[in-house]
Structures are given as structure tokens and as C-alpha cells.
N, C-alpha and C positions, 0 to 999 in steps of 0.2 A: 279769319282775318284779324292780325294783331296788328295796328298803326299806333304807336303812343310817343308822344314827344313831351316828356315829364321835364322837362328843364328848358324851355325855347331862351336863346340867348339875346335875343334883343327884344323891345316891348312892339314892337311891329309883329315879331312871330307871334307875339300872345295876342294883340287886340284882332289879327287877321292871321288864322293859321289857315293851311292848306284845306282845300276842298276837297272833299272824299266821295265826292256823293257817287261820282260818274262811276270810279272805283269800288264802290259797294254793287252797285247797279252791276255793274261786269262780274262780279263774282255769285251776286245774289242769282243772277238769272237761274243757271242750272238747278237753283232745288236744291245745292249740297250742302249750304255753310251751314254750320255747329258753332260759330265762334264769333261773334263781332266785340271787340275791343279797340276802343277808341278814345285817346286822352287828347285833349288840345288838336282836335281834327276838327274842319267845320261840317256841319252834317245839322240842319236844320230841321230837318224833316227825313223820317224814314223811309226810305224809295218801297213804292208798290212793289217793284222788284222784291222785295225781301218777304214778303208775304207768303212766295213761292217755301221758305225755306224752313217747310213744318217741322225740323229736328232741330231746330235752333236750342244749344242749351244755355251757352254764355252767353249776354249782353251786358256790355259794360262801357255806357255814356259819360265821358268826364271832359266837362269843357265842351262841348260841340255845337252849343247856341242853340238845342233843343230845348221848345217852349211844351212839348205836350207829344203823348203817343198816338198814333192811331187809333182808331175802333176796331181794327181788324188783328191787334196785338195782342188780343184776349187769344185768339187763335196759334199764340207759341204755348202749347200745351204739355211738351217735352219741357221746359226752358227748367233750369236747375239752378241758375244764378242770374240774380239781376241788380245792377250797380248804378244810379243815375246820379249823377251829381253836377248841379248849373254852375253857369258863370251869374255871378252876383249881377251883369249887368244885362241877361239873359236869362232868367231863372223859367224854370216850369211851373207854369200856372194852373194846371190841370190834367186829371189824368181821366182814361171813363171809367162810367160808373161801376162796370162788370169786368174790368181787365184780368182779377183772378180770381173768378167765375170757377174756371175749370185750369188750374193750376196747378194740382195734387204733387207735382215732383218737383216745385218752385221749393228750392230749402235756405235760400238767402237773400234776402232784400239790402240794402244798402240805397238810400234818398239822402239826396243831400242838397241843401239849398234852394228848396221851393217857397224861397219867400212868402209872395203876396196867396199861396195857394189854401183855403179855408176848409175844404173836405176830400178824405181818401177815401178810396175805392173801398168797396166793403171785405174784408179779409176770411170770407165764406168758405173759400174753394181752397184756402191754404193748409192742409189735411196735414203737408210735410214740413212744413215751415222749422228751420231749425234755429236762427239766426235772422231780427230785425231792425235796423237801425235807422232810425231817423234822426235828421241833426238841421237847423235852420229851418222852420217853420216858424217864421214870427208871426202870421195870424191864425196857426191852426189851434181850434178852442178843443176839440177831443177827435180822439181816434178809434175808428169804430171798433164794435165789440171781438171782443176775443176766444168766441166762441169753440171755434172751429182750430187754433191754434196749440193743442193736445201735444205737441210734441218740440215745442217753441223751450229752448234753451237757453238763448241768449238773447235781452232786450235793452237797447241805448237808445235812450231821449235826451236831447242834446241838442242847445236852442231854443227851447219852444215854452217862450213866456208867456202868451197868450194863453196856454190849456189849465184848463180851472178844472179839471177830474181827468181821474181813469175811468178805464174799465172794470169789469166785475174779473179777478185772478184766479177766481174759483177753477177755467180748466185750465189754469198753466200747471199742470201736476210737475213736469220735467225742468224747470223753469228753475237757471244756475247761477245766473251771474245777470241783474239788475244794475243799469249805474244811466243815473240822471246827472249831466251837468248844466251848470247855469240853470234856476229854479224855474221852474214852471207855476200858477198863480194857483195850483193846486196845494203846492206848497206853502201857501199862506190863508187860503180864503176859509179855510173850515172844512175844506172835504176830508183832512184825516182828522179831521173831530172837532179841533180848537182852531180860530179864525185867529192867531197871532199878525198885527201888521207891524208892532212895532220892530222888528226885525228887519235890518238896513238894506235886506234881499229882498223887500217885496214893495220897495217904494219902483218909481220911475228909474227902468232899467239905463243903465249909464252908458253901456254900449249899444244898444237897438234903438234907445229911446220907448221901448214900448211902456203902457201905461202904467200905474203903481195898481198892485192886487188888492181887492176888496172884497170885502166878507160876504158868502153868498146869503143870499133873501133865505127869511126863515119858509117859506113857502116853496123851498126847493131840495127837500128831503132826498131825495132820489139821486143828488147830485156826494149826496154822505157816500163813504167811501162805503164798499162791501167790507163783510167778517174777514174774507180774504185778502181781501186785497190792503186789508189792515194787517194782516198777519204778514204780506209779502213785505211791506212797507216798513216794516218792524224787523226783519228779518236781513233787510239792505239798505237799512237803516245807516252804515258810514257810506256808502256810496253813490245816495240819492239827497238832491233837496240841500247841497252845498251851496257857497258864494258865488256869486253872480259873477260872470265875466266883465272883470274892466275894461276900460279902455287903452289898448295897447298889450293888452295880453294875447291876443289873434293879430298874426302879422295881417295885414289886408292884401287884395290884388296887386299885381306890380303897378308901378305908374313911371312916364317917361323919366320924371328927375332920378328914378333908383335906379335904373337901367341902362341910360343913356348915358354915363360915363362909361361903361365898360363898352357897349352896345356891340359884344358879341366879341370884342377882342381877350385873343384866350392870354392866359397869365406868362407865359414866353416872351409876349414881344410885349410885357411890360416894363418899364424904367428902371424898376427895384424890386429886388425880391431876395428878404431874407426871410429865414428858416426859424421860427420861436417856439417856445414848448406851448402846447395846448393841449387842451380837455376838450369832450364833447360839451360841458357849462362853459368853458370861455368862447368857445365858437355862438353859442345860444348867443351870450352876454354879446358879442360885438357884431351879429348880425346889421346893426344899424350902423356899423363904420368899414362896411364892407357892400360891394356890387352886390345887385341882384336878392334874390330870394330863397327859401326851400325848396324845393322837389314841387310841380304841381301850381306852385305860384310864382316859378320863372326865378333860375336861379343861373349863374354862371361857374358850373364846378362840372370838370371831366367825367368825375364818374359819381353819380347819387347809391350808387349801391355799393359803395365800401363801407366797412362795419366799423364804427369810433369805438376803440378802446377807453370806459370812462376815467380809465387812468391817465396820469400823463404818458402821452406817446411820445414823448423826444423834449429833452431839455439842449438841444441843437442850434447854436448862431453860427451861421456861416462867418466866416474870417474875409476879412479885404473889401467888407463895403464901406462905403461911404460912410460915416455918421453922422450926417447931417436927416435935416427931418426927410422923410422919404412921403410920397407924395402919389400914393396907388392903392388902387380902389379893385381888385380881385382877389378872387380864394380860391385854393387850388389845394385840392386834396392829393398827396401822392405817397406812394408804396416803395422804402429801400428793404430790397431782399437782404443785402449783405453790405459790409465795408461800409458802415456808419459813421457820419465825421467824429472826430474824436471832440471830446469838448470836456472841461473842468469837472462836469460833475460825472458820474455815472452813468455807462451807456445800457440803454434802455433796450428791450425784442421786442418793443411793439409796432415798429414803422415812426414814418418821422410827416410832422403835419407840416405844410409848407403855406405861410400868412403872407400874403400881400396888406401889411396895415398902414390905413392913414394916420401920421402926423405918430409916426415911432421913432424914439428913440433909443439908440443901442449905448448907451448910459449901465457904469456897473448898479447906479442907485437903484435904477427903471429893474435892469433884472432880475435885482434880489425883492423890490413889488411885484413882478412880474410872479416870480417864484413864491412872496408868501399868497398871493394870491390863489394858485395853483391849490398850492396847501390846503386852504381853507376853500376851492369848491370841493377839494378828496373829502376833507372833513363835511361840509354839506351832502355831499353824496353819499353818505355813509350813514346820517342823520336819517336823511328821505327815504333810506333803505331799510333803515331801522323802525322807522313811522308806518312803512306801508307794511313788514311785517307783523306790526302789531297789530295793523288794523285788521290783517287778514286772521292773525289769533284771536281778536275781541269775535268777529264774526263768527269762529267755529266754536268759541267758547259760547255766542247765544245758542247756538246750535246744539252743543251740547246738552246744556241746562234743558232747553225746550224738552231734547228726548229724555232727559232723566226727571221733570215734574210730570212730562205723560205717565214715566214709568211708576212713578212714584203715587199716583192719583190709581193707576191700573191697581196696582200692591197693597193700596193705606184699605179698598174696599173687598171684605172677604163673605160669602153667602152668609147668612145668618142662620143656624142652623136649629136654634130655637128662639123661633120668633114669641115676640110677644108684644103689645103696642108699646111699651114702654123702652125698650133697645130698638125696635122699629121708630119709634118717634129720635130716640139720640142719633141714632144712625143717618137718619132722612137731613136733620138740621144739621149732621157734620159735614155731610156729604154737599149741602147747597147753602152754606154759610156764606158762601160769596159769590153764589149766583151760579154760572159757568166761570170756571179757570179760563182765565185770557189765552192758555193756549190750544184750550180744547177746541176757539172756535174757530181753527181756521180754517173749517170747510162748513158748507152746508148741512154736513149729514149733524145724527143731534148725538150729543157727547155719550161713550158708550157706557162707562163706568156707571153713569146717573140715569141712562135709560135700562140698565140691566136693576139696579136699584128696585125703579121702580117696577119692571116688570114685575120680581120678584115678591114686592110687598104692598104692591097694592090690588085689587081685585081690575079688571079690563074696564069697567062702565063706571069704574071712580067717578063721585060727584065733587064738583069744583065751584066756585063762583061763577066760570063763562063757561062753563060746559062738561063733558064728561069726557072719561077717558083716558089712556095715560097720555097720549098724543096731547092733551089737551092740557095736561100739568106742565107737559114737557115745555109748549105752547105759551104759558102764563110766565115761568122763569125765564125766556128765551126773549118777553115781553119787558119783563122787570128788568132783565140784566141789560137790554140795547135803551131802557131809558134810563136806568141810573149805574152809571160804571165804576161806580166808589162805592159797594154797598157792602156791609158787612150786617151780616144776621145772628147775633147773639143767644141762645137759649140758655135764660137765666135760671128754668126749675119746672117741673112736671107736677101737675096736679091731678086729679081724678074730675071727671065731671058727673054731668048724670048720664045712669046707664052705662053704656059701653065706650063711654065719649073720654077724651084724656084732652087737659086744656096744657098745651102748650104755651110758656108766659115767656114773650121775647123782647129784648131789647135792639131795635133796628139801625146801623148807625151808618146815618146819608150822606155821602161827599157831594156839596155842589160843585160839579165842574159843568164849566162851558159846554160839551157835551150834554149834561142832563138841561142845564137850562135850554138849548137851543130845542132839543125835542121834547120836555116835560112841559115849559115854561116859553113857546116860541112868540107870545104875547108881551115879551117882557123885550125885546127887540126891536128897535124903528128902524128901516131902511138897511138892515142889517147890523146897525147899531145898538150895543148893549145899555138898558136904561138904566138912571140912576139906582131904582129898585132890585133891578137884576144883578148889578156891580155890587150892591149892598148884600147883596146874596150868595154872590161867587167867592167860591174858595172857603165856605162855610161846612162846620159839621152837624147836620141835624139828627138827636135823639130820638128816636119815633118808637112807643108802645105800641105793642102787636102780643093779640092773642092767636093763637091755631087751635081749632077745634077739630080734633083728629078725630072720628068715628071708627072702630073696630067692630067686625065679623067675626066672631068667634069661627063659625062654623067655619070658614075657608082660611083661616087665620093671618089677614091682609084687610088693610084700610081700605073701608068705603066709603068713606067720602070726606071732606077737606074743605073747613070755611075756617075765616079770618077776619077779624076788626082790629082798627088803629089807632091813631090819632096822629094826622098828620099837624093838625093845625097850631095844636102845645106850643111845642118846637118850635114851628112859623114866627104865630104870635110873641114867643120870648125875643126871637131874634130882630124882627120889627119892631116890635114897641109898641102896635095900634093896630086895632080890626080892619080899618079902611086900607091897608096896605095887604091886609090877611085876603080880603076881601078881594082887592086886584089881583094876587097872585095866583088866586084859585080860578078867578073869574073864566077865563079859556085856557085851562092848564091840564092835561090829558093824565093827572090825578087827582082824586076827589081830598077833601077833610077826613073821611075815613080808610083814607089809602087803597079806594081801590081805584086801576090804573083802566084808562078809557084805551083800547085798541085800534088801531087806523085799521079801515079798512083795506 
């Protein structure tokens, strides 16, 4: 069952459209329907009737004054497409809890408009999920995990300034095309690292009204974005986390004053109608000096599915009207196959657009604005063309990069074929001079190049500072690199110790970012607030000595065992100027004076 009425011509047909129920009920009964599609039908509630109709694959609510599903909708277990989208003055408040429970062949979701609505259904059962999009949730604060979503392609958040995190990205392996518009407060508050507010998107949004973003509590760790989901974020980095929607950039629902001049009278039996050249940008532009709406929010135009050439279609003035000001309020889209009036300038094969404009005048001065006008949206059209193919180049160029520094980190490390501790010791600090490579960590597993490393040169029961093992090296950098992410590790010169021992003499050099303070230093924060101390701190480079005491095995020719001393406090104290400040920073700060780093449970 396909009813859609994507254009109602008077604001009577959109505030009351036809009632479908009786009509669903009639076709629902037998058990057969595969299809319910419905735009601007009233249908409030979904008839018991349909319950019958276990192959159901399409459902697609737009406009119908539905506030919430059944509990028995979890039971379309066939369904392949699902479309729901409110009226703003009807929105869905709720959905239950298990609706795609058992959904495996659900491969496109489309929500739109569920306002006041605070939590979704858990996305468990979405095994096939290929395509998800959400748009107007102004209080929903997150959406649940993404677990089960392995085959998830395409994701739009769009609306939804309330959400102050994601999910863990880890299993979006297939996952193409990312685009957030209008920010969400995750885009400000610190969940991808740095809590920026001074940025004019993340005060009190100007179209919703929703509240300005604030920096999340240092006691809320968990809410830090994943490795991955930093990697995705970075990856769709031009298409997420843009300006905020103004006011007047979304046309709104119809209302009686835009409407009820034309109210349903088609563009014929109007007073005036002449013929002017137009663009799909001059039509955008004078949508306010014209009847009715787009497609969906009640427009008054014959046909919505004719295709606008973004070129000028017709530089066309009909001959024999009046010139005085014309006084008509319709648009009327129409198609000349052949025998195009002739006119001054060059005639056009694209079709000819036909304006009903208020308060036009057919003036030679008006045409030749008219026409530079024209001119310069082709010139802007050609700009915006040119913008979005760059952006689409910047994007396969990080893409590139990313795959030639793996390649490149795969290549730089080759077996050592005679070991000795001393090419073993240059090898180990070239290799983790800066921790983990930003791109290595965008999965959970642990980076291979630096886990092959170690397998090969150090014995399996390595002794460490927190424990043994190479799991447990791996462990300790994986520790260092998520609290300081500006680190470079310098190896200044190789010394002999006693015995088999080789002293490693390092120079450690510490970027404070936002980042390290919020998790090294989360004492240095009120209320989310960065303190005097901590500002004094931020955007600083700290020098820090560091020895390695590398232990060699002769006999198995592979380090056994690996200790370290520092001095964190030097460095501190120069940049402070006084103990008592040295003193506060250390005080619950998850690194000691002698740099070694305290582990959260």
C-alpha cells in the first residue's frame, strides 16, 4: 500500500489529512501486505490488523501523527526498510525497548523528528544494518552501543545537540561515509580530548534553543572518546562537527499566512503569468516571495519530480503583458518539448521555468539584474562545486597518507639478524620514540610492527616495573601513550653498566595538552574548570631525564628485564617557580616525581 501526498495544496490538507486507518485495516487483514508507505496520511496508531502481516518489509511513516510503535512491532522480523519521520507538532516520544531484538534483515533505519524522545531501543539484533540515520533528537544525550552493527555503511546525526558522546567505532569495520550536522555537545565538551567552549557552536543553540555545551566532570573518564572512535572522527573529520544551524536556514512547517493566498489555486487561473529565466539558486532565493513550500512541507507546484537544470533553463519573457507591477503569489514548474518563444538572447534546450513573482517588474534595467544575477549563482555554483570537490580530495588524501605511514612504519622495521643489546637497545627506542603512531591505534588490537619487535628481542617473562611479560611492555606504552599524547622519547647515548646491564641515558620531551592534564592532572580541574595552575601548565614543553636499565641474556640473546628512573619534578619546579605548587601537582596526579605512571584500575 503506497498513499503519499508529498505536496497537499492548502494548509487544511496538511494540519488534517485523510484518514487511512480503515484502509490499512482492509488490506492488513489477509496477512499479505509487504509495503505500507505513507506521507501526510493520518494513521495514529497502527491497526492490530497489521500484526497479521509477518512479511511486512517496507514501512515508511511520514507525517501520520504517530506518537510510538506497538510492542508487537518487534514481531516484523522480515522488515528490510524502516522510515519514521514526525510532524514537529506530533512527534514520537517513544519506541520499546526490544523492537530490533530480532531484526537481522532490517538494513535501513531513517528517524526523523522525535523530539522530546531521550532513549533508543538497543541496536542488538541489527546484524544487517547497512544504513542509519537520525536527525532531530533535541534531548537525546547518547545512542546506544554499536556493537552488533559489523556491517553498518553509512551513519547521519543530524540535530542532536543534546549528545555529549559516542559510541565505542571499534566494530564499524565497513563504515563509508560519517556526516554530522549541526554539533552535538560532544563536539565541544572534551569527549574527543579537548573540552573547547570558546567556539560560537557550542554556546546556546540559536535555532532549538538548546543549552550551551560544557565541559565534561573530570570523574567521567569513560565518557573520553575510544582509540577508534578517535580514529573515525579524524578520518571524517570535513564532514562532522560543523556550524550550527541558524535561524532561517530550515524552512519550518507550513502555516495559514504562507498558504492561504494560493489555497490550492493552481497557477492558470492566476491574474499574471509571465515567463523569466531561472536557476535551481534563484528558485531557493525567492522561495519567500512565492506560495507554499518544498515537497513534504506543502508546496503548491504540478509536478515535485521534475529534474532543475543548475543551469539557466530559459532566458524567456513572454511578449504582450502588462508592465505594470504584477501581483501573484504561485510557481509553476513547466516542460517545452519544442517551438521555444524566440527571445534577444539565445535559446536555451533545457526547458523553460515559468514564475509567477510578486511585485515584478518587466523593466530592460530589472532584466539585465535579473541576468547578472543569474551569472553570478552559475559562478557560485561552480565555487560550491569546486569546495566540495576538494573536500572530497583532502579526505582521500588523509586516507592515503594514513595507508603509506602504516606502510611506511611496516618497512622502516627489518629482523635484526645480529642481535646484540646495543642495536637492540637503538632499535627498541626508534621504534617507541613516540609511543604508538596516532595511526596505528585505530583498533584495539596492539600495534604489529612494535609487538613483532618485541617478540623477537626480548625473552617471554621480561621483567618490567608493573609486571612481566611482553603483554605487559606492550601494556605500560599503551599506558604512557593514552596519558601523554605529545611525547617524544629521545636517546641521547649508550652506556655500559654493571654486568650485562646497558644504561640507556634519555632525554623525554612532554607536551602538556588538555588531554594529559584532564587524565595525568584531573585534580587540577573544578567543576570542569581548568585552574589557574593547570592553565599555567597547558600548552607547555616539559624536559624530563630518564635512564633505562636494559638487562641482557647472553645465553638466549634477548632482554630480560627493563627498569627506569626520572625526574619528573626538575622540569615542574622550573616551570612553577616554588615547591608548593610542585607539591599540588603531584599531589593526586596518576604520575609520581620519579615518572613512574600510576594505572587505573
Amino acid at each position: 500500500m503506497i498513499d503519499r501526498d508529498i505536496a497537499p495544496k492548502t494548509y487544511g490538507e496538511w494540519e488534517n489529512p485523510k484518514n487511512v486507518t480503515e484502509k490499512v485495516i482492509q488490506l492488513a487483514t489477509t496477512g499479505e501486505l509487504q509495503t505500507l508507505q505513507l506521507t501526510n496520511r493520518y494513521l495514529p496508531v497502527l491497526p492490530e490488523e497489521l500484526r497479521r502481516c509477518t512479511n511486512l518489509k517496507h514501512l515508511s511513516l511520514e507525517y501520520t501523527h504517530i506518537q510510538t510503535l506497538p510492542a508487537w512491532a518487534k514481531e516484523f522480523t522480515r522488515l528490510e526498510f524502516l522510515h519514521v519521520e514526525s510532524k514537529f507538532s506530533s512527534p514520537v516520544v517513544a519506541l520499546p525497548d526490544d523492537l530490533f531484538d530480532d531484526m537481522s534483515s532490517l538494513t535501513f533505519i531513517h528517524f526523523a523528528a522525535f523530539i522530546p524522545m531521550t532513549k533508543m531501543p538497543s541496536f542488538d539484533g541489527l546484524t544487517n544494518l547497512k544504513s542509519l540515520t537520525l536527525a532531530v533528537f533535541l534531548a537525546l544525550e547518547e545512542i546506544p552501543a554499536l556493537d552488533s552493527l559489523g556491517n553498518l555503511e553509512r551513519l547521519v546525526l543530524s540535530s542532536m545537540p543534546a549528545m555529549n558522546s559516542l559510541p565505542d567505532f571499534a566494530p564499524l569495520k565497513n563504515l563509508n561515509t560519517f556526516f554530522v550536522s549541526d554539533r552535538g555537545a560532544w563536539c565541544c565538551n572534551g569527549f574527543l580530548g579537548i573540552c573547547d567552549l570558546s567556539d560560537g557552536k557550542c554556546g546556546v543553540h540559536p535555532l532549538w534553543g538548546s543549552p550551551a555545551a560544557t565541559c565534561l566532570p573530570p570523574n567521567q573518564g569513560e565518557k573520553i572518546a575510544s582509540a577508534a572512535t578517535l580514529s573515525a572522527t579524524a578520518k571524517f573529520a570535513s564532514t562532522i562537527c560543523g556550524p550550527v544551524l541558524q535561524p532561517g536556514a530550515l524552512e519550518g512547517p507550513p502555516t495559514p499566512d504562507i498558504m492561504d493566498p494560493c489555497n490550492g489555486t493552481m497557477y492558470r487561473h492566476m491574474a499574471w503569468l509571465q515567463i523569466v529565466s531561472i536557476s535551481r539558486y534563484e528558485v531557493e532565493k525567492m522561495r519567500d516571495k512565492t506560495c507554499g513550500h518544498y515537497q513534504r512541507i506543502g508546496i503548491n507546484l504540478f509536478s515535485m519530480t521534475l529534474r532543475f537544470s543548475d543551469d539557466v533553463i530559459s532566458d524567456v519573457i513572454q511578449r504582450g503583458l502588462d508592465r505594470s507591477v504584477t501581483d501573484v503569489s504561485s510557481l509553476y514548474v513547466e516542460h517545452h518539448s519544442s517551438n521555444p518563444v524566440a527571445t534577444e538572447e539565445p535559446k536555451r534546450q533545457e526547458g523553460q521555468v515559468a514564475i509567477c513573482l510578486k511585485d515584478f517588474r518587466r523593466g530592460d534595467q530589472l532584466t539585465r539584474r535579473e541576468r547578472n544575477r543569474i551569472y553570478q549563482a552559475r559562478y557560485k555554483l561552480r565555487q560550491k562545486k569546486l569546495a566540495n570537490d576538494l573536500d572530497l580530495s583532502v579526505q582521500k588524501l588523509r586516507e592515503d597518507v594514513e595507508q603509506l605511514e602504516k606502510q611506511r612504519l611496516a618497512l622502516s622495521y627489518t629482523p635484526l639478524t645480529n642481535s646484540t643489546v646495543w642495536n637492540v637497545a637503538a632499535e627498541y627506542f626508534r621504534l617507541f620514540r613516540h609511543g604508538f603512531n596516532k595511526f596505528e591505534i585505530s583498533s584495539n588490537a596492539a600495534p604489529v610492527t612494535h609487538l613483532t619487535f618485541l617478540q623477537q628481542t626480548m625473552t617471554p617473562d621480561v621483567m618490567i616495573e608493573t609486571g612481566s611479560g611482553i603483554e605487559a611492555v606492550m601494556e605500560s606504552w599503551m599506558t604512557a601513550f593514552n596519558y601523554f599524547n605529545d611525547l617524544d622519547c629521545q636517546l641521547m647515548r649508550l652506556e655500559n653498566g654493571p654486568g650485562e646491564t646497558l644504561v640507556c641515558v634519555m632525554k623525554v620531551r612532554v607536551g602538556v595538552t588538555l588531554h594529559t592534564l584532564r587524565h595525568v592532572f584531573p585534580h587540577l580541574f573544578v567543576e570542569g574548570i581548568l585552574t589557574p595552575l593547570g592553565g599555567k601548565m597547558l600548552g607547555q614543553q616539559l624536559c624530563v631525564s630518564c635512564n633505562v636499565h636494559l638487562k641482557w641474556d647472553p645465553s638466549r640473546g634477548r632482554i630480560s628485564s627493563m627498569t627506569y628512573d626520572g625526574d619528573f619534578m626538575t622540569p615542574l619546579l622550573q616551570l612553577l617557580g616554588n615547591l608548593e605548587d610542585v607539591s599540588h601537582v603531584f599531589g593526586d596526579a596518576y604520575v609520581s616525581p620519579d615518572c613512574r605512571l600510576v594505572v587505573l584500575a
